[in-house]
N, C-alpha and C positions, 0 to 999 in steps of 0.2 A: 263923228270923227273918232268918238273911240273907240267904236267899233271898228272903224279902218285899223285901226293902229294896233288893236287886237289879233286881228287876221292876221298882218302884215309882219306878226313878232316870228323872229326863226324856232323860237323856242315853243313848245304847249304849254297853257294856260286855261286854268278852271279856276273856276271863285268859287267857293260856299258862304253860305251865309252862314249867320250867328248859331240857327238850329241845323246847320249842316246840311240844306240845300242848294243844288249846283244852279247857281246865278250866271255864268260863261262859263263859254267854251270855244276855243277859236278854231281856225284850220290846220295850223299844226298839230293839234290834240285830236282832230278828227283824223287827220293822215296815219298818224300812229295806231290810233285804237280804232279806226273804222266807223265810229259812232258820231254821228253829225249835230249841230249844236242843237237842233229843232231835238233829237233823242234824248240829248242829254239835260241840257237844260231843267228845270223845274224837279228832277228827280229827287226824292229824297237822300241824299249819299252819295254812296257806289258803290255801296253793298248788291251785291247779287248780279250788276250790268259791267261794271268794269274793273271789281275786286270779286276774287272768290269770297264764299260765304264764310270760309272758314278763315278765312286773311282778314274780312271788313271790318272785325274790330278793331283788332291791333292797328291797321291803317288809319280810321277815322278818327282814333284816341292820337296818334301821332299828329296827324294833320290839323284840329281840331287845338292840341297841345299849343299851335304856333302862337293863335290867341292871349296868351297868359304868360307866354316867354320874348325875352327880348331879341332883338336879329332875326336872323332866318337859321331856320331848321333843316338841316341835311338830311335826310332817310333813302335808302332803296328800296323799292316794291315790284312787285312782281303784279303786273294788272294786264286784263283780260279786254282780247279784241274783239269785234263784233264776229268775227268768222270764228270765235271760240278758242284762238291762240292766246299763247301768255307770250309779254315781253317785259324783260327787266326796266327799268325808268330809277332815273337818279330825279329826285324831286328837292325842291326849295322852295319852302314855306314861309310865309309871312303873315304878321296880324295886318287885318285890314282895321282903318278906326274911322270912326264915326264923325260927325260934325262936333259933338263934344266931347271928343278922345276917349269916349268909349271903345271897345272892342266889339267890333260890326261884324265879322265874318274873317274867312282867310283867303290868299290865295297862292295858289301851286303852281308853278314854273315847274315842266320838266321837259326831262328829254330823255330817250334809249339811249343807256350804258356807255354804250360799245360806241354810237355816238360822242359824247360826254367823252370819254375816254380818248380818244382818237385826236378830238380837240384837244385834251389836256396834255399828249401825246406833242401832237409839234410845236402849243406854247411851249413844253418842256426843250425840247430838241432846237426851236429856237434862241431860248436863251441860253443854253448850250451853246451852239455853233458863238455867241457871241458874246461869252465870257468865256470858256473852259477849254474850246476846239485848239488842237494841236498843228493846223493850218490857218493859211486868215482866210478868212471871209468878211469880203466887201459888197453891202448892199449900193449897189449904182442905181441912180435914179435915172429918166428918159433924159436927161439933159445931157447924160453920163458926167453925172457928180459924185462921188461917193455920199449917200445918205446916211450909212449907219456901216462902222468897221469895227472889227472885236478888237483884241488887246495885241492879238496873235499879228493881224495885218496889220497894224501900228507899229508896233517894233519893225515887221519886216521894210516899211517907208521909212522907219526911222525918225518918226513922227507924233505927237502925242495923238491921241483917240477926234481928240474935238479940233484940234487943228488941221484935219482930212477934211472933213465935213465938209461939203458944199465946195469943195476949189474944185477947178479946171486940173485934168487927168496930166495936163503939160506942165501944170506946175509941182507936181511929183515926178514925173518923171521926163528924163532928157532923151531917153532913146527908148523906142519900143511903145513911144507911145498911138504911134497911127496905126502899127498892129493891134497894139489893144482897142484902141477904140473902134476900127474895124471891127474886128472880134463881135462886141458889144452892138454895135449898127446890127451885125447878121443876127444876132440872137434875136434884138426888137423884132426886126422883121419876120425873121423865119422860124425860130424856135434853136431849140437848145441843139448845139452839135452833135453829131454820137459820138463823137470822143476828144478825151485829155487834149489840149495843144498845150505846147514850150513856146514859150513866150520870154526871149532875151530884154533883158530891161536895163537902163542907165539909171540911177534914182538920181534926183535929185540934192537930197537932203545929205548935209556933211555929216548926219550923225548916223546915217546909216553903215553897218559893222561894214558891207564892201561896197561898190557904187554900181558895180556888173553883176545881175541875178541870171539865174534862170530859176522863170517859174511853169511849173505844169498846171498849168489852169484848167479847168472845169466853168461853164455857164450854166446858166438855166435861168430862162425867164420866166418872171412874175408876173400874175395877171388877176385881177381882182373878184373875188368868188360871188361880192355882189350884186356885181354887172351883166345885164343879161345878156350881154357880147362881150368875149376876154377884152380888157382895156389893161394893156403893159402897162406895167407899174413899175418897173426898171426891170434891171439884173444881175440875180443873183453870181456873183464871183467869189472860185473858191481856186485860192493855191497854193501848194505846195513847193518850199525853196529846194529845187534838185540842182546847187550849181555843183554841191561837190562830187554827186553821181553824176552830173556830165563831164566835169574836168576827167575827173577817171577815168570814162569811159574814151576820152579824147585822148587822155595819154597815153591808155592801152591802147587804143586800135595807134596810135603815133608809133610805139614802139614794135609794134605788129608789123607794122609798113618798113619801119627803118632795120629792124633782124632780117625780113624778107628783101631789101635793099641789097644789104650786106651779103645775104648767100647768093642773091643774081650775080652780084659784083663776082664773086669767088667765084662763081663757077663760069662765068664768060672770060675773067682773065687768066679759070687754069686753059683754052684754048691758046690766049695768046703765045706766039712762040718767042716774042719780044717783050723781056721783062719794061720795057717804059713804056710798049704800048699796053699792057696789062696797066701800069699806075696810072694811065689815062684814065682806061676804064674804068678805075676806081671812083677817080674825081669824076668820070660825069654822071654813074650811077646815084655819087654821095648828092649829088646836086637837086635832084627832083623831089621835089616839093621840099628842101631843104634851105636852099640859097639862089640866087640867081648867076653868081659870077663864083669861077673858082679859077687861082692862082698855086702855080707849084713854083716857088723859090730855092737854088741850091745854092750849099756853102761853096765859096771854092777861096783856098782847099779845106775839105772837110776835116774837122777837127778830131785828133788821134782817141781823145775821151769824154770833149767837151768839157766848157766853159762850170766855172764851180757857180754850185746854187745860189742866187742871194740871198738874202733874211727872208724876203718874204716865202709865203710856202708855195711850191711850184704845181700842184696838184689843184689850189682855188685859182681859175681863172680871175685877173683882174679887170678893172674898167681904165679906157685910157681916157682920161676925158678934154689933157690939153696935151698936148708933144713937147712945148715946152715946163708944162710943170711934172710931164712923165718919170716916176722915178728911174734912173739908169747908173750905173757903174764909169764912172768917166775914166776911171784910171786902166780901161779896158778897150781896146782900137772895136770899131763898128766891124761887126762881119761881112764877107764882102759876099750878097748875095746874087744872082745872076735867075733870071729867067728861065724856068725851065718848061713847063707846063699852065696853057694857059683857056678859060672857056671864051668862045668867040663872043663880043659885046654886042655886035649888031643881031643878023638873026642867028636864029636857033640852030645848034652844031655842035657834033663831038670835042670835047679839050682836041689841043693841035699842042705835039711840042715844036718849041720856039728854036728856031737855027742859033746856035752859040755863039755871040760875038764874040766872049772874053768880054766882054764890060760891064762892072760890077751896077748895080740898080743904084740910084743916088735916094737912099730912105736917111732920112735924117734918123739922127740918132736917139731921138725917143720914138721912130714910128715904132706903132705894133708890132712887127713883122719880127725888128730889132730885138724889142722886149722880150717876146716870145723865143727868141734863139737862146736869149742870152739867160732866162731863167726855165729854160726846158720846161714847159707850160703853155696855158693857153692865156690870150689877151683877148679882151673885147673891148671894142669900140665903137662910138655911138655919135652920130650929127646931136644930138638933143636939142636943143635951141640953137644951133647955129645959125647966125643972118643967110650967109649964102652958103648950104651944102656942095653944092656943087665946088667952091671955092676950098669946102673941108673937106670932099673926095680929089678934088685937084693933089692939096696940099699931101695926100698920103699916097699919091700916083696910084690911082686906083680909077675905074670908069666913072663915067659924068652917070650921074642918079643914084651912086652909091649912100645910101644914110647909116648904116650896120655892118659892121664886119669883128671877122674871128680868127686871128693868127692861133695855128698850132703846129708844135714844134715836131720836125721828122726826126725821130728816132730809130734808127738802128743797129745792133750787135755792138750797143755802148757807145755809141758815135751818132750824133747831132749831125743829119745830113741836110736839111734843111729847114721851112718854114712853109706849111699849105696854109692860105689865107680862103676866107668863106664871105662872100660881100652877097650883101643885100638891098633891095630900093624903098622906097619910103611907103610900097604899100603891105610889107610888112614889118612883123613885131622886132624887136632887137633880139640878139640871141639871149638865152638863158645857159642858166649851169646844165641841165639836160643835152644842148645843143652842143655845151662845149665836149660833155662827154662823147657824143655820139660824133665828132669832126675829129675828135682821139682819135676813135677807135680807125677811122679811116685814115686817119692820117699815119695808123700803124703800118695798114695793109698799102699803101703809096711808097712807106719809105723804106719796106722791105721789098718792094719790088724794082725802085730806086737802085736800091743797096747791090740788089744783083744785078740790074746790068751795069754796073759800076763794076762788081767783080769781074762779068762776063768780057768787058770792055778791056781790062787789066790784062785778062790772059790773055 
């Protein structure tokens, strides 16, 4: 048996005795140096067969040393193969002892360098990646459990180091977790990807800095080097938080889309010959991929200067969030708004303007629309938790599905001509300050096209 166990070591191994005869020698020591145990065996040393002559002392006085010193001894040597090559070997030496703790002999554990080295190499790199690495790295196990996570992917869950350990991938995370663990499935199976995927993720955890990541992931699976068929041993997960390079990149190309919006608009409505079918044009260009519904309301009559600012500042869009608790100017009559421009609700179709009754829109006097005239600005508004939306797009005469809308005011040559509204349905976001600026800006080119066939209609 110990002989099996001798062969069976990764490492070489030779014994000397007391007087410095080679007593083992296993199969790793023969792989390296060529010389097989039946050669080696019984020889006096290694002077002259597996150390040069001019080396053997110095080597044997080291080796020899281990006997009389305590631990094990580190040295490098330079020893000689049976074909007459030299190779470097990192050795570890120990006393052997005797039945009565005498010192019996020694023996030598070694390996090639470069070997030695290579190992020492990705313990290093290992305990790097999972203390020191500037990304996380998550070892998952075949269960896909997190086995071992550094300090990096902790923070990023939000989560202490040993509190990962062992859970279920769903109890980290609320969304992105069937792509991840997909992901993970293919690696077991197949092997490593060739390249990075983005991987949108929900976390869990209240303590994490935001709940919505994007991570760039990298895989590679593990597979055990003493098996003599690879058997997964999980996989390796490494990622990188890029949410703020995608936000970027989402708002640059948003506003790439929306400047190239704006010049189609200009230059299809310098054709029209009809300044209100140009601020058609306007609104349905503004519309794509912006809002679902769009509303053009005019004053009648249009006020000589408009309405004075209130206290609040008329450039930060507000939220309107009740119509009764809406701040408003009471000592000030409702503007009497009228329909002028309107996008079709059912299917898809150009703004159509709206034949003129003369009869003003019945917006109660804190709607948006209101707000927005009356403090030359932009309003936003939101369903948020309301029971029944539809009951809260009723209430603002606006179509059934609306959950978002954005009153901004038309201004032109000093004169408030009316209010462009921007409505949205619940399967997207609520507008932001971005959106309000960019429904300005249209709402400039609407009310100056407004404005002249108002004049042109005059003369």
């Amino acid at each position: 048996m110990l002989a099996a166990l001798l062969d069976g070591m990764d490492a070489a191994l030779c014994a000397l005795d007391a007087d410095g005869t080679v007593t083992h020698w296993n199969r790793e020591a023969e792989r390296i140096l060529g010389w097989t145990a039946a050669e080696a065996v019984g020889r006096p040393g290694l002077a002259g067969w597996a150390v040069r002559a001019e080396d053997a002392d110095e080597v044997h006085a080291a080796l020899m040393a281990a006997m009389t010193s305590p631990g094990r001894q580190v040295h490098e040597f330079a020893l000689l193969t049976k074909d007459g090559g030299r190779v470097l070997v990192r050795t570890q030496s120990s006393a052997v002892t005797g039945a009565d703790g005498a010192p019996a002999g020694v023996y030598c554990a070694f390996s090639e360098v470069h070997t030695q080295i290579d190992l020492e190499r990705s313990i290093a790199l290992s305990e790097a990646l999972f203390d020191d690495a500037s990304w996380g790295v998550v070892l998952v196990d075949a269960d896909l459990r997190p086995a071992v996570v550094n300090a990096h992917a902790a923070r990023a869950l939000g989560l202490g180091r040993t509190h990962v350990l062992g859970r279920p991938l769903g109890d980290l995370l609320v969304q992105g977790v069937e792509e991840l663990e997909a992901a993970l499935q293919h690696v077991l199976a197949e092997g490593a990807p060739p390249a990075a995927t983005e991987l949108w993720v929900t976390l869990r955890s209240e303590e994490a800095e935001e709940p919505r990541r994007c991570w760039r992931s990298g895989f590679l699976r593990l597979a055990s080097p003493l098996a003599e068929e690879p058997v997964p041993l999980g996989v390796g997960w490494l990622f990188q938080d890029i949410t703020d390079l995608k936000r970027a990149e989402q708002d640059s190309s948003l506003l790439r889309f929306r400047a190239n919006q704006l010049h189609r608009a200009g230059r299809a409505a310098a054709e029209c010959e009809d300044p209100g079918e140009a601020a058609a044009v306007h609104l349905d260009f503004a519309l794509a991929g912006f809002a679902d519904h769009g509303l053009v309301d005019l004053a009648l009559p249009a006020s000589p200067a408009g309405p004075p600012l209130s206290d609040m500042d008329a450039t930060t869009p507000i939220e309107d969030a009740d119509l009764a608790a809406a701040p408003d100017d009471a000592t000030e009559p409702a503007p009497r708004l009228i329909r002028a421009l309107a996008s079709p609700t059912g299917a898809p179709g150009p703004a159509q303007p709206i034949t003129g009754t003369g009869i003003p829109l019945t917006y109660v006097p804190g709607h948006p629309a209101v707000q927005a005239y009356r403090r030359r600005g932009s309003v936003r508004a939101s369903a948020g938790l309301a029971v029944t939306p539809e009951g809260w797009a009723a209430a603002r005469k606006w179509p059934e599905g609306t959950v978002h809308g954005l009153c901004v005011v038309l201004r032109s040559r000093g004169r408030t001509l009316g209010v462009a509204t921007f409505l949205r349905g619940a399967s997207r976001r609520p507008f932001d300050r971005a959106d309000a600026a960019y429904a300005e800006e249209v709402a400039s080119r609407i009310a100056a096209s407004l404005d002249l066939a108002e004049a042109l209609g005059k003369g």
